[in-house]
C-alpha positions, 0 to 999 in steps of 0.5 A: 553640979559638975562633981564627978559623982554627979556625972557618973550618975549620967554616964556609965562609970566606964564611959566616963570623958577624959580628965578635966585639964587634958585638952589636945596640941593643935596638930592633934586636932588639925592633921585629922581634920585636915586628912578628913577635908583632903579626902572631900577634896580628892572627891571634888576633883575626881568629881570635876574630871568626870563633870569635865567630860561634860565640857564647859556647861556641866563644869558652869552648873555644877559650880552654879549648884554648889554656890547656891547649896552652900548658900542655903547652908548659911543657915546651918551655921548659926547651929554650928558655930553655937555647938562648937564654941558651947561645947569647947566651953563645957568640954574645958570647964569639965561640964560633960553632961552640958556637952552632951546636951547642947549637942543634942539640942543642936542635932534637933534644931539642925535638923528641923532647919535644914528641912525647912532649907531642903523644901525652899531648894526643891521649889526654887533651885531654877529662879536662884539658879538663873541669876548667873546669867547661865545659857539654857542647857547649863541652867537645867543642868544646875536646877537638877543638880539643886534639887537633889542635893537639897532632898539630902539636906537633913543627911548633910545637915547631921554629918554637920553638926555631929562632927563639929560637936566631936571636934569641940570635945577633942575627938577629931579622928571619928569625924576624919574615918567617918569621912574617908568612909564617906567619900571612898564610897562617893568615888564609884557611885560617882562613876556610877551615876554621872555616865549611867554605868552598872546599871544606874541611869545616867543622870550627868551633872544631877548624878553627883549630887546623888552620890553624894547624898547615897554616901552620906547617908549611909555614912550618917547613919553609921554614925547616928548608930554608934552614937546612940549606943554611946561609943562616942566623947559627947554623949546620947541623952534622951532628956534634960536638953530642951532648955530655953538658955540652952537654946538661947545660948546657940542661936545667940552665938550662932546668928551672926556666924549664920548671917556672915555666911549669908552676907558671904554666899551674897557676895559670891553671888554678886561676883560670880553674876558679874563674871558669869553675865559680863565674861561668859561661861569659860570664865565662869567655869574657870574660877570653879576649877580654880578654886577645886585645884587651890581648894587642898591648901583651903583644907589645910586652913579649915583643919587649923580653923577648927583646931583654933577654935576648938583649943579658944573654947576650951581654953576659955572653958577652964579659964586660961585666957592666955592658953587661948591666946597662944592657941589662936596666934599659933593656929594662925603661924601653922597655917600660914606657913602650910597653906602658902608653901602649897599655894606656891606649889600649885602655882608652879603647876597651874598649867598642867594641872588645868590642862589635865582637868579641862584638856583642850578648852583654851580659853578656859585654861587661859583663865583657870591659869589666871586665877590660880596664879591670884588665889594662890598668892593670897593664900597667907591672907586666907590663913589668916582668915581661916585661924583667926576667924575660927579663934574667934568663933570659938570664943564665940565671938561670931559678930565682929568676923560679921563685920569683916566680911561685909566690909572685906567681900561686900564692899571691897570684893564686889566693888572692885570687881563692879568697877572693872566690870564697869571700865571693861577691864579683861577678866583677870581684874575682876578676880584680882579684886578678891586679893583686896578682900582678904587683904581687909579681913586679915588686917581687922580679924588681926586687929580683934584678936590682939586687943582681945576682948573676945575673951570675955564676949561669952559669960559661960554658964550650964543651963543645969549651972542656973537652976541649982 
């Protein structure tokens, strides 16, 4: 099934994919992912600078509509974290055709979800919006902000999930312009939209949202387009996808990655309700500004995160269980070193950096300054949760980072940050609480993947392999 002849057949002679046994270093995946989610980041702090003129409200409720948007992405991990590990598997056994095919298979079941999402978004963004305990205005503000980003969904939803699949064949600088294409265009539509310049309305928090969706789906667009007409690693196919243990295989990978970032937007939700209902707005606004400064050393773990799983998968495709291995360890050893020579550096310029974003908001400065001082000495453990847990996903091991999580952000988070709330501990406390929370998961992701039973969680097999 997986002869040359075979594939020629499917593909054009031109087009056929690199050689089996080719597979790309770690940087060669990681730098253009990296540039790609650096650019995402810029956006979001051009995008935190304009919000900041809105004061702290606007901050609060674009905080409050990302958390509750990435929440209903959960779901959209579970076709993710299935396309990734399946198509590194066929990538690395040199089953092209099998990579073509599952990527079709999960444009189609991403897309019939994230519009079944999209609905959900639309009627309940103000009900899940006020459980932050958000005053009124702030509400509205992030209600708005809600609906529109969920009328985008299924655009956001097929820049997922194309990416991921280009990323498992090794194509990780299509995603990387598609990105910097994306965001050059957010910038002014941005400008446009928030403060109601050139003509637009001036829709405030709400306008980012817009946006963002404009650009994405001219960027989506492009990239369905050039897919389509085959310009791309992973292949357009009009048949043979729709396979029962295809779609078996996705979802049987993909849950449990779906329910760890339900369990993980659960947690978020708790921990921001204790801190937006016990501690106020300022605090509230303060964790996301942090997190949006801190948020270039997170985009250098999620580029050593794909480039782990990416290089498991493929290796355990072409059944080199000690290249997995090596892979994995030095995905983690790079990100370590990175993300923590950045966290120091943007610790040393806390201050300044979150008096330019939020100008003379005191106590929200006193606070921002709080937890960038606590997030960014974590970051060595976040690393180790970035590239080991992505190592183990693209094994397809997605329950046992499951089990990390709960433990890690339900029980160790949020207990502890309950417990300060509780005591009436200063604010500080409560976001120390989540330095215990990477601390838990580094320590279990590390223990799995030394014992190394991930390596055989997945028996790979074609679908097209099982009917010969």
């Amino acid at each position: 099934m997986n002869d040359s002849h075979q594939v020629a057949e499917e593909l054009d002679a031109d087009e056929v994919p690199v050689e089996h046994g080719e597979r790309p270093g770690i940087w060669e995946l990681a730098l253009p992912s990296i540039l790609g989610n650096l650019s995402y980041t810029i956006v979001g702090m051009v995008q935190t600078k304009f919000i900041a003129e809105l004061g702290a409200e606007g901050l609060a409720a674009v905080g409050a509509g990302q958390r509750i948007f990435f929440a209903m992405q959960a779901i959209l991990m579970a076709v993710s974290a299935g396309t990734t590990a399946l198509v590194a598997r066929a990538w690395g056994a040199g089953d092209y055709r099998e990579a073509s095919r599952v990527t079709m298979a999960s444009l189609v079941l991403g897309g019939v979800m994230a519009l079944f999402i999209a609905v959900l978004g639309i009627l309940f963004a103000s009900p899940v919006a006020s459980v932050f305990g958000l005053d009124e205005t702030t509400l509205d503000m992030a209600s708005r902000n809600i609906r529109w980003l969920s009328a985008f969904n299924m655009v956001f939803a097929a820049m997922f999930i194309l990416s991921a699949a280009l990323r498992a064949s090794g194509d990780a600088w299509t995603p990387l312009w598609m990105s910097v294409g994306v965001n050059i265009m957010n910038i002014p539509l941005l400008y446009a939209f928030v403060f109601g310049n050139w003509g637009m309305p001036e829709m405030g928090v709400a306008g980012a949202a817009v946006a963002a969706g404009i650009s994405f789906t001219i960027g989506v667009g492009v990239l369905m387009m050039m897919w389509i007409k085959q310009k791309f690693r992973v292949k357009h196919v009009k048949g043979g996808w729709w396979r029962r243990q295809r779609l078996k295989q996705l979802l049987d990978i993909g849950y449990p990655a779906a329910m760890e970032q339900g369990v993980f937007q659960l947690g978020f939700f708790i921990f921001l309700m204790l801190i937006g209902n016990f501690y106020g707005t300022e605090a509230f606004a303060a964790y996301n500004i942090g997190v949006n400064l801190l948020a270039v050393c997170m985009t250098v773990g999620f580029g050593f995160s794909i480039a782990g799983s990416t290089l498991v998968g493929q290796n355990l495709g072409a059944n080199d269980h000690d290249g997995a291995s090596r892979s994995g360890w030095r995905a983690m050893y790079f990100a370590i070193l990175s993300m923590g020579g950045l966290g120091v550096l943007i610790i040393f310029f806390a201050d300044e950096m979150a008096r330019f974003f939020l100008g003379d908001a005191e106590q929200t400065i006193v606070y921002t300054v709080q937890f960038i001082y606590l997030l960014g000495a974590a970051m060595p453990l976040m690393a180790i949760e970035f590239a080991i847990g992505g190592a183990l996903r693209g094994a397809g091991d997605t329950r046992f980072p499951l089990i990390a999580t709960i433990i890690g952000l339900l029980v160790m988070r949020c207990g502890l940050a309950a417990l300060a709330t509780y005591l009436k501990l200063p604010v500080f406390f409560v976001y120390a609480a989540l330095v215990g929370d990477y601390l838990v998961k580094g320590a279990m992701l590390l223990w799995r993947f030394k014992r190394g039973r991930w390596k055989t969680v997945v028996n790979y097999q074609s679908p097209g392999e099982a009917r010969a």
